[in-house]
C-alpha positions in Angstrom: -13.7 -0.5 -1.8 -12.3 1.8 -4.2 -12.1 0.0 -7.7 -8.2 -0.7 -9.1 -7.9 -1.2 -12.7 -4.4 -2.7 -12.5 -3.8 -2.7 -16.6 -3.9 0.6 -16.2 -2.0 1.5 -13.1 1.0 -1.3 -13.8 3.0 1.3 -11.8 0.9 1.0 -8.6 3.5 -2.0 -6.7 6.2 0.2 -7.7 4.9 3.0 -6.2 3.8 0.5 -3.0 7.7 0.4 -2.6 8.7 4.4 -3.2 5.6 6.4 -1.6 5.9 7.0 2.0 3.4 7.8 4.2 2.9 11.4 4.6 1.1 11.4 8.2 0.6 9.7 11.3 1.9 7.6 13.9 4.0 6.1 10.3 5.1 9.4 8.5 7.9 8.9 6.6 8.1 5.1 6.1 7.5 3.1 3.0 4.0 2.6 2.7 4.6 -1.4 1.8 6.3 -1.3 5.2 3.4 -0.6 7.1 2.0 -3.1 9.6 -1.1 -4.9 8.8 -2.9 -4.1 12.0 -2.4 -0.1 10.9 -4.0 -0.7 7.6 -6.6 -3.0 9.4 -7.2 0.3 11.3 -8.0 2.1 8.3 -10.2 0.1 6.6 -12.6 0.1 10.0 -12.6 3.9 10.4 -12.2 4.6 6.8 -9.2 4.9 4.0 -8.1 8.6 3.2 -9.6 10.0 -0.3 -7.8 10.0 -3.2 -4.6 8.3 -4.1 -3.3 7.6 -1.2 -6.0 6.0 -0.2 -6.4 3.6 -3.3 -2.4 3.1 -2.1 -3.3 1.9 1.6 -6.6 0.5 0.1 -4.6 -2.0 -2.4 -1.9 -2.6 0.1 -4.4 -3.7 2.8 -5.9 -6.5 0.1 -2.5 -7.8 -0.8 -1.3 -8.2 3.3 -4.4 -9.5 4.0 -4.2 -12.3 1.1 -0.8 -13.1 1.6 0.3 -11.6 -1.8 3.7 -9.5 -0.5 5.8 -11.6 -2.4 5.0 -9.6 -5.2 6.3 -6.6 -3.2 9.7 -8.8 -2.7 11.5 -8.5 -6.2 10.6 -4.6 -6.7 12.2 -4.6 -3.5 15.1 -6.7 -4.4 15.8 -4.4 -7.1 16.4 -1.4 -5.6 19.0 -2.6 -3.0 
C-alpha cells in the first residue's frame, strides 16, 4: 500500500468527492461513488501509479472500514 500522510494532504476527502474517474467501465463518475466490489478489483490486479492511484487506494481503505461517513458532510456541502 502506497503510504498517505493525511496532515499533509488535508485536501485528499475533498478531492474523493470532485475527481472523477478518467477511465473504465466508471469514466466520468465521482470516484467516492464508485462501488466497492470495483475498487476490490483493483486492489487484486493492482492500483494505477500515481495519484490516482493513492485516490482509489485511500478510497478502497475507508469503504472497506466503514469510514464513508466522513465522505457524507463534504458531500452535504456541495448540494
Amino acid at each position: 500500500m502506497q503510504e498517505v500522510d493525511f496532515s499533509a494532504n488535508s485536501g485528499i476527502l475533498v478531492e474523493l468527492t470532485n475527481m472523477k474517474m478518467p477511465f473504465g467501465k466508471y469514466k466520468g463518475c465521482v470516484l467516492c461513488h464508485l462501488p466497492e466490489p470495483y475498487l476490490v478489483w483493483f486492489k487484486q490486479k493492482g492500483f494505477p501509479t500515481g495519484k490516482l492511484g493513492i485516490m482509489l487506494e485511500t478510497l478502497y481503505e475507508i469503504k472497506l472500514n466503514g469510514l464513508e461517513y466522513l465522505l457524507k458532510p463534504i458531500i452535504d456541502n456541495r448540494i
